[in-house]
C-alpha positions as CSV (number, residue, x, y, z in Angstrom):
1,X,-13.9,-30.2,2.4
2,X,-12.8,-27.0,1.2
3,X,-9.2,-26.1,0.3
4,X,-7.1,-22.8,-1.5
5,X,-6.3,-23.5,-4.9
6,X,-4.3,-21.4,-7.2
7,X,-5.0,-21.3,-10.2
8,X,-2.7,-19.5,-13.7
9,X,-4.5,-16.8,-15.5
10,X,-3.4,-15.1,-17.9
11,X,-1.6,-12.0,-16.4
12,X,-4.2,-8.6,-16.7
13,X,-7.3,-10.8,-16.5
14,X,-7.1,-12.1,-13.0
15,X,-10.4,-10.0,-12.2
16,X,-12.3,-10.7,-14.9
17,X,-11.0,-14.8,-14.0
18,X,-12.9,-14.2,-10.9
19,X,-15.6,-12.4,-11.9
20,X,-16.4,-15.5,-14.9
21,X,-15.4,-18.1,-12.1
22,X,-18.3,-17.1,-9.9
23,X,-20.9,-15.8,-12.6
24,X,-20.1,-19.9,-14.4
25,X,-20.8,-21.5,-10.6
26,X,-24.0,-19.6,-10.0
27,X,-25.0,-20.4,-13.7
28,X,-24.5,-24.2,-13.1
29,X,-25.9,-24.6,-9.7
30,X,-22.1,-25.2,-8.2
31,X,-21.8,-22.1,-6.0
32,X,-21.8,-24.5,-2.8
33,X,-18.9,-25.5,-4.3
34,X,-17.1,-22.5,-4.2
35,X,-16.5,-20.5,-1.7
36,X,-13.9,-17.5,-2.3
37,X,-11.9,-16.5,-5.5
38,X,-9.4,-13.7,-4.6
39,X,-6.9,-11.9,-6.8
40,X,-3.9,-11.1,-3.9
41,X,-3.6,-7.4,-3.9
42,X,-2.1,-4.8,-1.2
43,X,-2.0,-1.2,-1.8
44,X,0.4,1.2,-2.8
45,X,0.3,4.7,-2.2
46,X,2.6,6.8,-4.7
47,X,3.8,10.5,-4.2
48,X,3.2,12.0,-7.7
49,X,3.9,15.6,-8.4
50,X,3.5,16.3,-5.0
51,X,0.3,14.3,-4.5
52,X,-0.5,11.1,-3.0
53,X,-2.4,8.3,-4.6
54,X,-3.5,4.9,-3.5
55,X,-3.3,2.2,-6.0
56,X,-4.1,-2.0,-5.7
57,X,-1.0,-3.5,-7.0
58,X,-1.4,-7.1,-7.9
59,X,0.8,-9.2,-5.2
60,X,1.1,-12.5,-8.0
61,X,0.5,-11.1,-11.5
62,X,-0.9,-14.1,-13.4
63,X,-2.4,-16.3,-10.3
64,X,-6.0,-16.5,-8.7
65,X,-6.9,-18.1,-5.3
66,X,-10.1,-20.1,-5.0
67,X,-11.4,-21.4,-2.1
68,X,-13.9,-24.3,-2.7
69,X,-14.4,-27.9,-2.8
70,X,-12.9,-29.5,-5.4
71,X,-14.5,-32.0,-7.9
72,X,-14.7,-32.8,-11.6
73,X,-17.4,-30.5,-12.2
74,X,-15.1,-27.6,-9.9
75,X,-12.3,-28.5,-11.8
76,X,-13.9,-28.5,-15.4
77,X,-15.1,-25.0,-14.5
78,X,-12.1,-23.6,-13.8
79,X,-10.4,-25.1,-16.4
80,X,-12.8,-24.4,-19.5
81,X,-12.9,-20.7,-17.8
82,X,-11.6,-18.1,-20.4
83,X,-7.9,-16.8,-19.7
84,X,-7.2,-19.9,-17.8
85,X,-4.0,-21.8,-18.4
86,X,-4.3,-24.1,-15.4
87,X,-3.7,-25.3,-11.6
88,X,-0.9,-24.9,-9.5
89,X,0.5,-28.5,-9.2
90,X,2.2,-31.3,-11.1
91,X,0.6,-32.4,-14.1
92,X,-1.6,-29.7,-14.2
93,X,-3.7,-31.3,-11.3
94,X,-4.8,-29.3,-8.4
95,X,-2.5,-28.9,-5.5
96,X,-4.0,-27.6,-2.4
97,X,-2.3,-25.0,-0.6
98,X,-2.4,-24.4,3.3
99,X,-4.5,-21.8,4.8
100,X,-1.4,-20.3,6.2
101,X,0.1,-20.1,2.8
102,X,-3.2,-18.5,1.6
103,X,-3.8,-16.2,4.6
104,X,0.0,-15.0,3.7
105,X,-1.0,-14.0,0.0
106,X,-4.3,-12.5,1.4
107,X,-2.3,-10.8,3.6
108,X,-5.0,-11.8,6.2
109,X,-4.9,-11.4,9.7
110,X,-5.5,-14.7,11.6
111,X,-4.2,-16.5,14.0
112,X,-1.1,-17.7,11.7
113,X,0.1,-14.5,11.0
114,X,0.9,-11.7,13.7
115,X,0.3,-9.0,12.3
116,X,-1.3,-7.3,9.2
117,X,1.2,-5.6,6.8
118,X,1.3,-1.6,6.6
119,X,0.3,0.0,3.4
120,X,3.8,0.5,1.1
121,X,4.8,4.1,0.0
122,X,6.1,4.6,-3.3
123,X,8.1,7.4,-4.0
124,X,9.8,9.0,-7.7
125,X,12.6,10.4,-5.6
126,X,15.8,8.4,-3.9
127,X,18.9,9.4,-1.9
128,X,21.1,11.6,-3.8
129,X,18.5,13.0,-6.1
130,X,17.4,16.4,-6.5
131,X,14.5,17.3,-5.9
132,X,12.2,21.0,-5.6
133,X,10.6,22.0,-2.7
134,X,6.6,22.6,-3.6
135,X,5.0,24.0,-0.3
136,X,5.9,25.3,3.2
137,X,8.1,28.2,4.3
138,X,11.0,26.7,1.9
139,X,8.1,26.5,-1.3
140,X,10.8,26.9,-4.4
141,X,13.8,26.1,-3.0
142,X,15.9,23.1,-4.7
143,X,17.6,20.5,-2.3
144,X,19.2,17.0,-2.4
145,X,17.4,14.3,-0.8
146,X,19.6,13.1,2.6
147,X,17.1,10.7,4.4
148,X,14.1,8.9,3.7
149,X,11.6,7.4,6.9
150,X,8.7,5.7,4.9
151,X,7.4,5.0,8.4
152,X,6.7,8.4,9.3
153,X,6.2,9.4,5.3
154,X,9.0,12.0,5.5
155,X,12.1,13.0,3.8
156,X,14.8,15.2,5.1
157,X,16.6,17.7,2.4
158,X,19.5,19.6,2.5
159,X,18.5,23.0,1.1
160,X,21.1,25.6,0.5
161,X,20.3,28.7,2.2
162,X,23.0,31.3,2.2
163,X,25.3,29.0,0.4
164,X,24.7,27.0,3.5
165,X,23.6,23.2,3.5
166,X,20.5,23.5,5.7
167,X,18.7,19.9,6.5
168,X,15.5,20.4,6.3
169,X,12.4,17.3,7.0
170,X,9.3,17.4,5.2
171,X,6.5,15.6,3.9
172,X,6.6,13.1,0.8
173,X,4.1,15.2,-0.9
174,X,6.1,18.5,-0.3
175,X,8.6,17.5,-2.5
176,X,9.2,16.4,-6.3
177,X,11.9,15.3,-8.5
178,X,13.5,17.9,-10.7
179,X,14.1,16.1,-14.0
């Protein structure tokens, strides 16, 4: 019967756990055995100097899921795999995990969870900060930051025009920090 396992890694090597997990199975003849090896990732997107960029940011730095069938020759596998340290579970035996608990590091959709999560926006600036307009009709003008709506990937600055606090909503990638 197959069952999620997670298994330590050494943190920065989770890929590379995978990538030896799978390449050892087929090498052996025990890829009916496994199933799935998944590193939990989402992605980011970051506004840097005014640009956006979409990164994979590892959800559980040091841990790998596999999904397989566990036996001695599974288990010896994973454990003489390089960059290894272990199972999740006392003693260093395997513990099984639920498919809910999986699907939720996955971040899945299936019927245990309702919806699948929205993509997270990073940003270098916060309330209170100052930041520089870079385009639009206000391109150069210097403002503090009042609101952020990651939701709608805005941010509302109060720009002084006239000597007058003018709030004014814009893009994340219309805007940088001033240092």
């Amino acid at each position: 019967m197959s069952r999620w396992y997670i298994i330590h890694a050494y943190s920065g090597f989770e890929n590379k756990v995978k990538e030896q997990i799978l390449a050892d199975a087929a090498r052996m003849g025990l890829e009916q055995l496994v199933e799935s090896v998944e590193v939990p990732t989402e992605q980011v997107t970051e506004v840097r100097r005014g640009k956006k960029v979409t990164n994979d940011h590892k959800l559980m730095p040091g841990y790998v899921l596999l999904r397989g069938s566990m036996n001695d020759d599974l288990y010896h596998l994973v454990r003489n795999t390089p960059k290894v340290t272990g199972f999740l579970g006392v003693g260093g035996r395997p513990q099984p995990v639920s498919d809910a608990e999986a699907a939720r590091m996955l971040h899945s959709k299936d019927e245990t969870s309702v919806a699948a999560p929205k993509q997270k926006i990073k940003v270098d600036f916060d309330i209170g900060d100052n930041v520089k307009v870079l385009e639009g009709p206000f391109a150069s003008f210097n403002g503090l930051v009042e609101e952020l709506d990651y939701d709608r990937s805005r941010v509302k600055v109060a720009v002084s025009i006239f000597g007058r606090a003018t709030p004014v909503e814009l893009e994340f990638e219309q805007v940088e920090r001033v240092k």
